[in-house]
N, C-alpha and C positions, 0 to 999 in steps of 0.2 A: 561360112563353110570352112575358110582359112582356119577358123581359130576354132571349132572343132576338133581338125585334124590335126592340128599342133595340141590341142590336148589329150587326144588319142594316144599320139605319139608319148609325149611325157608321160600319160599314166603308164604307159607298157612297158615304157622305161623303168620307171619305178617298181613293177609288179617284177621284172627282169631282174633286179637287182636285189630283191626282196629273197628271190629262191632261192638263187646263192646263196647269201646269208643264212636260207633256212638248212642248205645240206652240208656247206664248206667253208672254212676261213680260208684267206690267202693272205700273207704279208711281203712284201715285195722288198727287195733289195739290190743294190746294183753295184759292179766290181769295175774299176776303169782298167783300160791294159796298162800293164806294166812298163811296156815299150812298144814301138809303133809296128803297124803289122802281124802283131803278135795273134790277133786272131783273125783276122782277114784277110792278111799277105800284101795291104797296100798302106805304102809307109806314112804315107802324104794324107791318112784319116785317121783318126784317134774312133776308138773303139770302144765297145765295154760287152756287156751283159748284164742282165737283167735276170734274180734268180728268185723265183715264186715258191716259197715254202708255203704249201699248202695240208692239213690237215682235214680227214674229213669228218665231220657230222653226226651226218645217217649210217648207218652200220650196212645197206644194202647200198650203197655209192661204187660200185666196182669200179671206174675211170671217171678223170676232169678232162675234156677234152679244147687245146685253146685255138680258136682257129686267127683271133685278131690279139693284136696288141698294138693299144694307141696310145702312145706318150703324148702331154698335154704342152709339150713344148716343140716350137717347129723346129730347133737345131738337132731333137733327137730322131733318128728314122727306125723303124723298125721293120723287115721284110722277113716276114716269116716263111721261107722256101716250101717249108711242109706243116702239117699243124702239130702240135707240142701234146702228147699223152701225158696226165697221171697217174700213174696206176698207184690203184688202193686194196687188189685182190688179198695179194700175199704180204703186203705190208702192215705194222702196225705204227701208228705212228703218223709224224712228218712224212710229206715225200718233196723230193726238191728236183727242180730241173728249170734250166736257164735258156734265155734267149739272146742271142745277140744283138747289139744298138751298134748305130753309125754315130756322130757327134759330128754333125756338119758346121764347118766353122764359119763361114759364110753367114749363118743365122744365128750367131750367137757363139758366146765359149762360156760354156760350163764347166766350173770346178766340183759342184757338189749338187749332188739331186736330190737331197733330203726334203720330202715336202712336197718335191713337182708329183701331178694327178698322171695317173696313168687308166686307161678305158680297157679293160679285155672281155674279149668274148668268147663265147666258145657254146658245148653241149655237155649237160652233165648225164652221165651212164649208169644206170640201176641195173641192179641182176633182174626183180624179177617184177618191175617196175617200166613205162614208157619212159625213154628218154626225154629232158626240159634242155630247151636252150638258154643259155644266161648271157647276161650283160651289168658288169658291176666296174665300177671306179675306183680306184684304191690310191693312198696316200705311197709315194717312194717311202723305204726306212732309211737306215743306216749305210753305210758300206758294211760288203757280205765280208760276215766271219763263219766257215767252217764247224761245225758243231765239234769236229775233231779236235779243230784247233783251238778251240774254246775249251776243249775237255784237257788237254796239254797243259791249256797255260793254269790251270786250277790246281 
């Protein structure tokens, strides 16, 4: 019965993570603070964000909606106060929007995240389609550069 239900689980896993891929990409990237405090007012924690360029798909995807974010490493925390919209109506393109991380020192000190897995979750939104909920894993990239600032420095 046990190992049933743990294959339940896994396939659903997988079938979750399949939809995504079938309507959106996401690439994830993450910015440390510049200086302590700088985005949560407390000096005594090193901070960052986590910023999800995501692109969509399916041409009927109106919003990405993320309700979790779970970093694969215990020094990093992530509490999402509210859940995180992408809107895809009026856009063409990328859309980008960031979340903030804790970097608890106690569990570790991280210099660089390139590489660590991050788990998010959330509901993806059709215009004239039922809503899917997903569940996908995704590799860290780089430290975030600004497409602006990338268009500057060229």
């Amino acid at each position: 019965m046990l190992l049933l239900l743990i294959a339940y689980f896994y396939i659903r896993s997988k079938y979750a993570t399949g939809r995504f891929d079938n309507y959106a990409s996401m690439q994830v990237n993450y910015l440390f603070q510049e200086r302590p405090g700088q985005y949560s007012g407390d000096y005594r924690t090193k901070s960052g964000v986590f910023v999800f360029r995501t692109e969509r798909k399916d041409k009927e995807l109106k919003n990405l909606v993320i309700k979790e974010v779970k970093p694969h490493h215990p020094a990093l925390v992530v509490s999402l106060d509210q859940i995180v919209v992408v809107p895809f109506e009026t856009r063409t393109g990328d859309s980008d929007v960031s979340v903030r991380f804790k970097l608890l020192k106690k569990r570790g000190d991280l210099t660089v995240l390139e590489g660590k897995g991050i788990r998010i979750a959330g509901v993806l939104n059709f215009e004239n389609r039922k809503s899917k909920n997903f569940s996908t894993t995704l590799h860290i990239g780089e430290i975030y550069k600004s497409q602006e600032r990338s268009d500057m420095l060229n």
